[in-house]
C-alpha positions as CSV (number, residue, x, y, z in Angstrom):
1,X,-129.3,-116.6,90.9
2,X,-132.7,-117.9,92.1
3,X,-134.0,-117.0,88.5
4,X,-131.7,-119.4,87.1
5,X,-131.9,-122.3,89.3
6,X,-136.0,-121.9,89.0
7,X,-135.0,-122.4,85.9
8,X,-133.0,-125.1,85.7
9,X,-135.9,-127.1,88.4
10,X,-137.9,-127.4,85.2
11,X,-135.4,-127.8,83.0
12,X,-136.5,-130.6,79.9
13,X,-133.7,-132.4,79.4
14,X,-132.9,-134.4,75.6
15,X,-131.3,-137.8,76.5
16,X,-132.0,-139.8,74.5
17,X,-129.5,-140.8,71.1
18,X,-129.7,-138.5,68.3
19,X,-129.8,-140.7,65.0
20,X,-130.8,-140.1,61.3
21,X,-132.6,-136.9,62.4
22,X,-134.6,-138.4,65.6
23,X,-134.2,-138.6,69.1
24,X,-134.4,-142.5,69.8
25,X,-133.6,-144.7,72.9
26,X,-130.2,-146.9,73.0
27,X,-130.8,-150.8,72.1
28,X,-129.8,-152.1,75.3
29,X,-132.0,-149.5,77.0
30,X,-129.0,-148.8,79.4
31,X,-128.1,-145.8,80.6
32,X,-125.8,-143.2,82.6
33,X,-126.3,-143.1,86.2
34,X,-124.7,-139.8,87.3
35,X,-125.5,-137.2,90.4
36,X,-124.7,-133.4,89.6
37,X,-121.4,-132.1,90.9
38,X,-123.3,-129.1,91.7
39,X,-125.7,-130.2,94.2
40,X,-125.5,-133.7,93.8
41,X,-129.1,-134.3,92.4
42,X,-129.9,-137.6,90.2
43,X,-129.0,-136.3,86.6
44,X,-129.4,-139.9,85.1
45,X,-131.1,-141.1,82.2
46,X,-128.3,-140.4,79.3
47,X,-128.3,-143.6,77.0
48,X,-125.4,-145.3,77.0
49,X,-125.0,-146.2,73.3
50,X,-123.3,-149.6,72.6
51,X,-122.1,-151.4,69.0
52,X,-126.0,-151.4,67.7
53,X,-126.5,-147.8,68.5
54,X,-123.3,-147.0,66.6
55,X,-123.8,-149.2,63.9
56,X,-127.4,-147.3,63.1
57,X,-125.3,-143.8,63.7
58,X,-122.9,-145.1,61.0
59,X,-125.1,-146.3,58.8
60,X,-127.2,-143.3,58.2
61,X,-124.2,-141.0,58.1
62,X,-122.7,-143.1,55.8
63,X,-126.4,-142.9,53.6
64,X,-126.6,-139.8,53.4
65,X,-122.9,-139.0,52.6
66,X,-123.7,-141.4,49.6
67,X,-126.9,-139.4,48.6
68,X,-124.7,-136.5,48.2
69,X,-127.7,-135.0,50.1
70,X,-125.3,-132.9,52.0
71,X,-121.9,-133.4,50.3
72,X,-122.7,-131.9,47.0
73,X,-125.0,-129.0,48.1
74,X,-123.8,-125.5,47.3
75,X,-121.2,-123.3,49.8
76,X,-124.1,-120.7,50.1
77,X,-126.7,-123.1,51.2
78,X,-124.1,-124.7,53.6
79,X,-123.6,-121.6,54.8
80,X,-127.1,-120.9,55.4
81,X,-127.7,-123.2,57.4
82,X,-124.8,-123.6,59.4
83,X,-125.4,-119.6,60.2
84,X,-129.0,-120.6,60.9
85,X,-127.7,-123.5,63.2
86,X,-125.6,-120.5,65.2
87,X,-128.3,-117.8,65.5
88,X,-130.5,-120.8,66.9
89,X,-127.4,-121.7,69.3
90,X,-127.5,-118.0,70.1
91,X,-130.9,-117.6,70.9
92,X,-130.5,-120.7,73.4
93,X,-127.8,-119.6,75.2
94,X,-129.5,-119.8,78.7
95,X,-130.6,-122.5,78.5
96,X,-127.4,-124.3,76.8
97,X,-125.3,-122.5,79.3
98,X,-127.6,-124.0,82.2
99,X,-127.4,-127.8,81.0
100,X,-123.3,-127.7,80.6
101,X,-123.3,-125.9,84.0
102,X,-126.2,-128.6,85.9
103,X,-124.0,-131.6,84.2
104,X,-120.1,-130.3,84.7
105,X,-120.2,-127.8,87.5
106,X,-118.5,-125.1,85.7
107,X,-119.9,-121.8,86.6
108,X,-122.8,-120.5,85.2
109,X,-120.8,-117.1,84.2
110,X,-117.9,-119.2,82.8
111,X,-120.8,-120.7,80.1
112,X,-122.9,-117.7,79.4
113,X,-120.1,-115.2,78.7
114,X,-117.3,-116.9,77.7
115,X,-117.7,-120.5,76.8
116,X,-121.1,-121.0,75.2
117,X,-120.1,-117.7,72.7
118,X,-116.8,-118.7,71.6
119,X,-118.7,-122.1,70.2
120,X,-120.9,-119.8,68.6
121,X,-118.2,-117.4,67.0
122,X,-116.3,-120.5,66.1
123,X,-119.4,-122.2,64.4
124,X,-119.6,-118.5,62.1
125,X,-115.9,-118.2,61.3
126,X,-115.5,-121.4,60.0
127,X,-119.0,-121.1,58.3
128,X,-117.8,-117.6,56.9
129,X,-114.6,-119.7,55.5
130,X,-116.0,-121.4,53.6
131,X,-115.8,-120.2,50.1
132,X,-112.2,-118.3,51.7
133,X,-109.6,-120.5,51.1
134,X,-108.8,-122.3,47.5
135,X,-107.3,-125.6,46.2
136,X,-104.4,-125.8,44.0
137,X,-103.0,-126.2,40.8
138,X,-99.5,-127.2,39.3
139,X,-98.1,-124.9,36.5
140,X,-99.3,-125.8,33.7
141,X,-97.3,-127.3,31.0
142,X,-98.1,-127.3,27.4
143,X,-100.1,-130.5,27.3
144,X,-100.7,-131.1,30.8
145,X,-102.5,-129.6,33.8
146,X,-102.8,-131.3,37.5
147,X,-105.0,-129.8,40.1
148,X,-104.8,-130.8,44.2
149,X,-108.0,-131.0,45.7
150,X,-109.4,-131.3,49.1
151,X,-112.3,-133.7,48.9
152,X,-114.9,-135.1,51.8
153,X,-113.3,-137.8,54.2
154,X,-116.9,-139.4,54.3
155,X,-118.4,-140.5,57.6
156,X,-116.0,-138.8,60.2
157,X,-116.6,-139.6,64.1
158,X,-116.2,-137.2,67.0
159,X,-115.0,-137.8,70.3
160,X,-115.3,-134.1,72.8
161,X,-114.7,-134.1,76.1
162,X,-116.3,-132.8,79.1
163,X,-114.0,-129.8,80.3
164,X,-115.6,-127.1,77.3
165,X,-118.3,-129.5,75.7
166,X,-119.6,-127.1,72.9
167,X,-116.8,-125.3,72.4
168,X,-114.2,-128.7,71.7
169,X,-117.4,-129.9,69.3
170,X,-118.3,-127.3,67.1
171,X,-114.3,-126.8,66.1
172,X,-114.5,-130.3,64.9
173,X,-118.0,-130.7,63.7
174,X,-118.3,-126.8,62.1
175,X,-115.5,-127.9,59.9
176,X,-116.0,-131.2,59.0
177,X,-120.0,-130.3,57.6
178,X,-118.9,-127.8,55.7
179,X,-116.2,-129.9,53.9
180,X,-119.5,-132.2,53.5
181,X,-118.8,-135.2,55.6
182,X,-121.5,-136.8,57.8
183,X,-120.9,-136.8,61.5
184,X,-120.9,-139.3,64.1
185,X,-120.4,-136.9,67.7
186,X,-119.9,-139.1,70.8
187,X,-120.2,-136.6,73.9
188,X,-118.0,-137.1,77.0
189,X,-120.4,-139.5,79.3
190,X,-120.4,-136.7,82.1
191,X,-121.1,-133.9,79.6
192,X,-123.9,-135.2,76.8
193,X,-127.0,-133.1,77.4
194,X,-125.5,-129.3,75.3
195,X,-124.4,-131.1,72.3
196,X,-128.2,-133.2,72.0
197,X,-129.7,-130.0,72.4
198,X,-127.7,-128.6,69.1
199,X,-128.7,-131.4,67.4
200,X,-132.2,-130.7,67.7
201,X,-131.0,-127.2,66.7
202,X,-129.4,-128.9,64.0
203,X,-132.2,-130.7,62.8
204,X,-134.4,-127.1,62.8
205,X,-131.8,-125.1,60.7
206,X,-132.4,-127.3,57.8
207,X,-129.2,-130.1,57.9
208,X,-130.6,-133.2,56.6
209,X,-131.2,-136.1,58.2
210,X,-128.3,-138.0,59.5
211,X,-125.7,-135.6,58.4
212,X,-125.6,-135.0,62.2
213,X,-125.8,-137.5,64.7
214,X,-124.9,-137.9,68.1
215,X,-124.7,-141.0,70.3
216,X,-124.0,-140.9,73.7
217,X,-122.2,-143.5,76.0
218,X,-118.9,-144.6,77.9
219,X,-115.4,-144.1,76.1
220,X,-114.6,-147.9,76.5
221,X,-118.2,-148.9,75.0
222,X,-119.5,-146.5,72.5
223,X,-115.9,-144.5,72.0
224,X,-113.9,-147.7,71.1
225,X,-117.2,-148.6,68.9
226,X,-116.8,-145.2,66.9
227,X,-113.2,-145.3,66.4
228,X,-113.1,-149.1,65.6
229,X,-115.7,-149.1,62.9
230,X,-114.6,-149.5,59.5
231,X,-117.3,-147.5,57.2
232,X,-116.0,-144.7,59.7
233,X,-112.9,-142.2,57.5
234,X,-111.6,-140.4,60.1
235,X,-111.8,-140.3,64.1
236,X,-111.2,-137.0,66.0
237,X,-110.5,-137.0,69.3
238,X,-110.1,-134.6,72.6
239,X,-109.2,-136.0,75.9
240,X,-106.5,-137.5,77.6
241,X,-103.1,-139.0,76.3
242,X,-104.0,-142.7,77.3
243,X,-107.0,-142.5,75.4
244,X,-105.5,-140.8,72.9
245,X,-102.9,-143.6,72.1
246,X,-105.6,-146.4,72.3
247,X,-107.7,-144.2,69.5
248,X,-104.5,-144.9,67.1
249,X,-104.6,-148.3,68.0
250,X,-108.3,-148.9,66.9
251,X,-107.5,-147.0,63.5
252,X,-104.6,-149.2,62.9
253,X,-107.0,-152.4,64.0
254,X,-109.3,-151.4,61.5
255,X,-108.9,-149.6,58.4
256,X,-106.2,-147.3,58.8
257,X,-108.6,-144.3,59.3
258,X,-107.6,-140.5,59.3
259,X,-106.8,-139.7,63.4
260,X,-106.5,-136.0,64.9
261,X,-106.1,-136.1,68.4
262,X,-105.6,-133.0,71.3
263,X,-104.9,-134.7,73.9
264,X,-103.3,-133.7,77.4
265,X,-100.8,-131.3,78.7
266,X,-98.2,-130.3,81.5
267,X,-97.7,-127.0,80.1
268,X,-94.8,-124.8,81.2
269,X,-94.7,-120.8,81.8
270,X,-91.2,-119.8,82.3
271,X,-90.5,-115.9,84.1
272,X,-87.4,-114.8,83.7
273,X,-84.8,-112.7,85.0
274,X,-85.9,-110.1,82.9
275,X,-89.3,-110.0,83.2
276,X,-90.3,-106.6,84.3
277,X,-93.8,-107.4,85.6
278,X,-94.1,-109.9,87.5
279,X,-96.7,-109.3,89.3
280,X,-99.2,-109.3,85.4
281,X,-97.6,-112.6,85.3
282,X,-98.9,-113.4,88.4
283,X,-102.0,-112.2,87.2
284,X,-102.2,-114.5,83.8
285,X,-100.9,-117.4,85.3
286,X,-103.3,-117.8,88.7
287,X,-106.2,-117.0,86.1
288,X,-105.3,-119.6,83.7
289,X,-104.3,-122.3,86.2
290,X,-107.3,-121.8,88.3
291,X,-110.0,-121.0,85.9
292,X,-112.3,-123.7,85.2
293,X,-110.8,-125.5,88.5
294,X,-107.9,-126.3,86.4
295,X,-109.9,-128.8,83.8
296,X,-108.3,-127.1,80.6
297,X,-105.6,-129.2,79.0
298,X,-103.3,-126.2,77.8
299,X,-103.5,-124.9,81.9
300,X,-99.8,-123.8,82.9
301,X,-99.3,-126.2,85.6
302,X,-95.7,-125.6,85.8
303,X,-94.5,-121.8,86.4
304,X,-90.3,-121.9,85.9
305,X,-89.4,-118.8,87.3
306,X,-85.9,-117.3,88.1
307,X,-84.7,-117.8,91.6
308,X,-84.5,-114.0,92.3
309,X,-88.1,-113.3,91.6
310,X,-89.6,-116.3,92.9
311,X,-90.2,-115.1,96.4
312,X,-92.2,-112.0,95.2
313,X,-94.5,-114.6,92.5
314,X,-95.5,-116.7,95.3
315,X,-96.7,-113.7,97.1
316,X,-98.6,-112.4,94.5
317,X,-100.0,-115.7,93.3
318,X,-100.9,-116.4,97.2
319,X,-103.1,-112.9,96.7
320,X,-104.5,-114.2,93.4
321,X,-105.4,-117.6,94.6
322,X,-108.3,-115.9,96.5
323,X,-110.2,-114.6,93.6
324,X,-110.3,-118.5,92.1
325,X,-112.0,-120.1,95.1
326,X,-115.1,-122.1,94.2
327,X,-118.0,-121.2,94.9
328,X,-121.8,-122.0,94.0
329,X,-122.2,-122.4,89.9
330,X,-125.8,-120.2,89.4
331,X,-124.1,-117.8,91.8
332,X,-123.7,-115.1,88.6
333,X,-120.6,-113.3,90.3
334,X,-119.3,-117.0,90.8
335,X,-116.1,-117.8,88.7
336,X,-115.0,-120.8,89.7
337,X,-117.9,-123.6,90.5
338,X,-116.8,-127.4,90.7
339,X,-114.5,-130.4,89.6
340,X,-116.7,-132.4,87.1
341,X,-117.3,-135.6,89.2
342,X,-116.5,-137.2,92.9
343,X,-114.1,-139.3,91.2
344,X,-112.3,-136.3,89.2
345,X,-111.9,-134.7,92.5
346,X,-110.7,-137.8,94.6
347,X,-107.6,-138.2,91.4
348,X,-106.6,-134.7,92.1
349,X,-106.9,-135.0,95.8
350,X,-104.6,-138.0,95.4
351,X,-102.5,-136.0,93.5
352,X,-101.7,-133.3,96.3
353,X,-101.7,-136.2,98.9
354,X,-98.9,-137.3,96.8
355,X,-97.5,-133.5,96.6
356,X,-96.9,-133.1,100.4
357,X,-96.1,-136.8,101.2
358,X,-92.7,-135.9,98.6
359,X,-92.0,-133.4,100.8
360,X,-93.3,-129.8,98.2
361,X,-94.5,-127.5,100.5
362,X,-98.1,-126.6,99.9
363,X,-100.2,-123.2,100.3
364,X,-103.8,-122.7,99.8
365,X,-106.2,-119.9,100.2
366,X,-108.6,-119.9,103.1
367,X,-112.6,-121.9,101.9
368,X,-115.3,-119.2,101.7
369,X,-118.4,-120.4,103.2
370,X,-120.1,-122.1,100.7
371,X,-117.1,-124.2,100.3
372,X,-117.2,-125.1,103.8
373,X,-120.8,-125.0,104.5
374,X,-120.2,-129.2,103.3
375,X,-117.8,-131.3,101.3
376,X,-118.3,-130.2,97.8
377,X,-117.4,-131.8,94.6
378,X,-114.4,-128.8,94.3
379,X,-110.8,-128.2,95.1
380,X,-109.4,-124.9,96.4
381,X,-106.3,-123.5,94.2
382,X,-103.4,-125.3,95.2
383,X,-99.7,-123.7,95.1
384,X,-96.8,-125.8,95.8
385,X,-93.3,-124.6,96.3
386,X,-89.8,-127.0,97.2
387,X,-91.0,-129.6,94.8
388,X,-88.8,-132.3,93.6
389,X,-88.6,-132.3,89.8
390,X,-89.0,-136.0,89.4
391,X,-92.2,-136.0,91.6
392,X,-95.9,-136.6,90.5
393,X,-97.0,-133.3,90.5
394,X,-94.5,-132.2,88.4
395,X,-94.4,-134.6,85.8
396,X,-98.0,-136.1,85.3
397,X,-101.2,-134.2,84.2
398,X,-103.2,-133.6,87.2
399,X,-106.1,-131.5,85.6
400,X,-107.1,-129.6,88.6
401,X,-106.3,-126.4,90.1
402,X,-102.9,-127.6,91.0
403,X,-100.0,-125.3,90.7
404,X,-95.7,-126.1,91.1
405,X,-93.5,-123.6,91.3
406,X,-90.2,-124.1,90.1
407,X,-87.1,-122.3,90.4
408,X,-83.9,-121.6,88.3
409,X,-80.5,-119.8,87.4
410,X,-80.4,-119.5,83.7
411,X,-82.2,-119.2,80.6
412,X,-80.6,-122.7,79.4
413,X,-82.0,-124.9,82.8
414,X,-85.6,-123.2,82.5
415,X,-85.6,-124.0,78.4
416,X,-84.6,-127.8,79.6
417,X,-86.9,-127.9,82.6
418,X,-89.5,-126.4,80.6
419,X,-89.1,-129.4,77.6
420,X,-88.5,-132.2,80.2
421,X,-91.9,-133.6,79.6
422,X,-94.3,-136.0,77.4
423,X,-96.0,-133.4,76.4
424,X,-95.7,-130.8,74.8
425,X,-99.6,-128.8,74.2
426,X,-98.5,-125.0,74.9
427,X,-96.2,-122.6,76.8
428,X,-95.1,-119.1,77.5
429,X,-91.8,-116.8,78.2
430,X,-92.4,-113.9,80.1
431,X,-89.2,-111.4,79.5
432,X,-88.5,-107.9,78.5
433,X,-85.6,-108.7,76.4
434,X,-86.9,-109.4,72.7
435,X,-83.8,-111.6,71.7
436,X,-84.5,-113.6,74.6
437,X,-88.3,-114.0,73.8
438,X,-87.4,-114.7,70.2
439,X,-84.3,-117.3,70.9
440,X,-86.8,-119.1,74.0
441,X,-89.6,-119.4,72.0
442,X,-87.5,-121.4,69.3
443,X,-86.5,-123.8,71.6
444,X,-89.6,-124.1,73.2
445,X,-90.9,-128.0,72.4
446,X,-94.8,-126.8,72.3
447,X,-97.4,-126.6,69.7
448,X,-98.3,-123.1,71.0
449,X,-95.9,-120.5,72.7
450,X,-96.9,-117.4,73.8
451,X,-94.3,-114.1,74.8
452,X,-95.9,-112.0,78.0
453,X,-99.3,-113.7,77.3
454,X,-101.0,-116.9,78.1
455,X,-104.1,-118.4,76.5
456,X,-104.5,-115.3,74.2
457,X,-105.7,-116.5,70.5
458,X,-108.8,-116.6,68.5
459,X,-110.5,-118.5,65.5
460,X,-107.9,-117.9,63.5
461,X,-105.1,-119.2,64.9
462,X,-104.5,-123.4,65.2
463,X,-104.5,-124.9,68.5
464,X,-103.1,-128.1,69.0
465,X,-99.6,-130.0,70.6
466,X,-96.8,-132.3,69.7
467,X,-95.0,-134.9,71.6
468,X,-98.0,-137.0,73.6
469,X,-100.0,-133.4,73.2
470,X,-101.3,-135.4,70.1
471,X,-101.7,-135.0,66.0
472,X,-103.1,-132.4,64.3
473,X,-104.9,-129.0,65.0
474,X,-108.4,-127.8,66.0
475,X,-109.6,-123.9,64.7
476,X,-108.1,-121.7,61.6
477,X,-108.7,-122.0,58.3
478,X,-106.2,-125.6,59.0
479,X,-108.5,-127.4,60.5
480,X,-110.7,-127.8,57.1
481,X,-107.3,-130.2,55.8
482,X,-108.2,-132.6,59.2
483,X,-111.4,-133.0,57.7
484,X,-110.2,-133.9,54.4
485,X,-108.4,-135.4,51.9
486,X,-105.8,-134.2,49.1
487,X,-106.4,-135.9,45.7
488,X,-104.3,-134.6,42.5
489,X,-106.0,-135.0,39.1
490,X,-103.4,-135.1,36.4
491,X,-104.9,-134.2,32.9
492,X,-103.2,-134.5,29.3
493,X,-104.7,-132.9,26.6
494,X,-102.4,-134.1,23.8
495,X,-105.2,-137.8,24.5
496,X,-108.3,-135.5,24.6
């Protein structure tokens, strides 16, 4: 632990704007004022890009998608690079895993083994995928042949969040190089200094010059900027709902661009009657709730369990609760560190506030020491039971470690609990009773179900919701139609 926060004392942090393949200072000069959620030191100095800054990241995306530079180089070399780009991102994974961890306050452990590698595994399946998948072509007739083909969208702008900064980017930017379109990334203003440092990774495995830009700033500045401008062919988007719906308003403002958006979640995991182990329920669900202080947007905030078993699940997730208390990020045993921000941490102590002034019943685990030693920027897992199903915390995204439990009598009232929500991101059934799995997961209104399992997926399968969940998926071999578009070529050979 001391090793690593020597290390990140004398840390050089990238922050300025990456554009047209160099690091360069915002117009304005303006820039993020922020304090570490960690340990509260002065992380400041991130430009905050405005319309200039945007206009320059545009511009040279949009120059070099012209030039064909990038567009119209060969699969192999894209894959060459892009493979290069991950063995650099591998061979910086301290150092990456320390900036997400000094900026967000996730642990340390959470970035090194789990988070900062899935970005890289994800950046080499979709690089592998390349030359996997095929276009199409109709039957042909005697005199005729039409072929479907996915083409570049163009310049294409990314929005990522700050929950999983690398991870959320490199399933939207991986996929949108490789169909050759020019990227504009604007990073999360309380997560910005990772993603520069892939740029300059970027730069050094050999993609050309503003094919990969990234320009920092606030959502309402630089955010609206991206997904208003009009040389921009598609916006993509992780992050909240609201945002999410003001996104498709600035594509419909302008011109009409391509919109993907994951957006937020209230996601329901249902334990039946005939689940035969509740207590690996208990298990999945504290983990998945409390992991990451609850910042993931597909967390099961809402466990629907039948009324027999519920008394025995609160037990266990009582005992499980323990293992999820925060405790210092660069600790290396540490698996929970802190809420992102002061302010994220004041919305979701609001939030319980609210819980207990409805009258839910609330049960947390006793602080550890470090936790107590002074207020920190975290929130200890939080369990309520008796909740009233019209109530705050049961119907509104809280994205914290914030847990209702909810009770039932039949299969029918969990299914309709379960879809009585705006969103509608993921969700699970835990039974023994096959039929039951299969007819629940059916009626399920989610864009991922899982049966006995929660979270469980890889590169291979889509993520991505319905409802206000949003449009469109991130990973799989899918994700390369997002960054694309379908045109059909119709030949006749009888005018030839």
């Amino acid at each position: 632990m001391e090793r690593i926060k020597g290390k990140v004392n004398n840390l050089k942090i990238e922050k300025r704007a990456f554009i047209n393949g160099s690091f360069v200072k915002s117009v304005s000069g303006k820039i993020i004022r922020k304090e570490s959620p960690v340990d509260g030191r002065n992380i400041s100095g991130v430009c905050a890009c405005s319309a200039e800054d945007i206009n320059k990241a545009v511009a040279a995306a949009k120059r070099t998608f012209e030039s064909k530079v990038w567009r119209d180089k060969h699969p192999d070399e894209k894959k060459e690079v892009l493979f290069e780009l991950a063995l650099l991102m591998e061979k910086n994974r301290e150092k990456l895993a320390m900036l997400d961890t000094i900026e967000t306050g996730r642990a340390f452990r959470n970035y090194y083994y789990d988070s900062i590698p899935k970005a890289i595994q994800a950046l080499r399946y979709f690089t592998e995928s390349l030359d996997k998948y095929y276009d199409y072509a109709i039957p042909p007739r005697v005199d005729t042949l039409a072929t479907i083909t996915r083409e570049p969208l163009g310049v294409v702008g990314i929005i990522t969040p700050w929950n999983d900064p690398l991870v959320v980017s490199t399933w939207k930017f991986a996929p949108a190089l490789l169909m050759g379109n020019s990227v504009v990334i604007k990073p999360a203003e309380q997560s910005s200094f990772s993603i520069l440092e892939v740029a300059k990774l970027a730069k050094k495995a050999g993609i050309p010059d503003g094919v990969f830009n990234v320009v920092p700033g606030y959502g309402e500045i630089a955010g609206k900027e991206l997904a208003l401008h009009r040389d921009v062919a598609g916006i993509f988007f992780t992050g909240s709902s609201e945002t999410g719906k003001l996104i498709l308003q600035y594509a419909g403002q302008s011109n009409m661009k391509k919109v993907g958006l994951e957006c937020g979640g209230k996601s329901p995991f249902i334990i039946s009657k005939n689940c035969k182990n509740v207590k690996k329920a208990a298990d999945v669900l504290a983990k998945n709730i409390f992991y990451n202080q609850g910042q993931i947007c597909s967390a099961p905030s809402r466990v629907i369990v039948h009324n027999d078993l519920k008394a025995r699940l609160i037990d266990y997730l009582k005992s499980e609760s323990i293992k999820y208390i925060p405790d210092d990020p660069f600790d290396v045993n540490s698996e929970v560190g802190c809420v992102v921000s002061k302010e994220q941490q004041d919305k979701i102590e609001n939030y319980i506030k609210q819980g207990i002034k409805s009258g839910a019943t609330l049960m947390t685990p006793t602080p550890n020491n470090w936790f107590s030693a002074k207020k920190r920027t975290a929130v200890l897992p939080s369990i309520f039971t008796d909740v009233k199903l019209e109530s705050s915390i049961v119907k509104e995204e809280i994205f914290g470690p914030v847990l209702v439990v909810i009770g039932f009598d039949t299969i029918k009232e969990a299914i309709d609990i379960a879809n009585n929500s705006k969103y509608g991101l993921a969700a699970s059934i835990w039974t023994s009773d096959l039929n039951e799995a299969y007819h629940v997961s059916r009626e399920l209104r989610a864009g991922i179900v899982h049966i006995n399992s929660y979270g469980d997926d890889d590169n291979t399968a889509p993520f991505g919701g319905i409802k206000e969940s949003g449009i469109g998926k991130d990973k799989s071999i899918f994700a390369f139609d997002e960054y694309s578009s379908l045109k059909t070529t119709w030949i006749n050979f009888d005018n030839i």
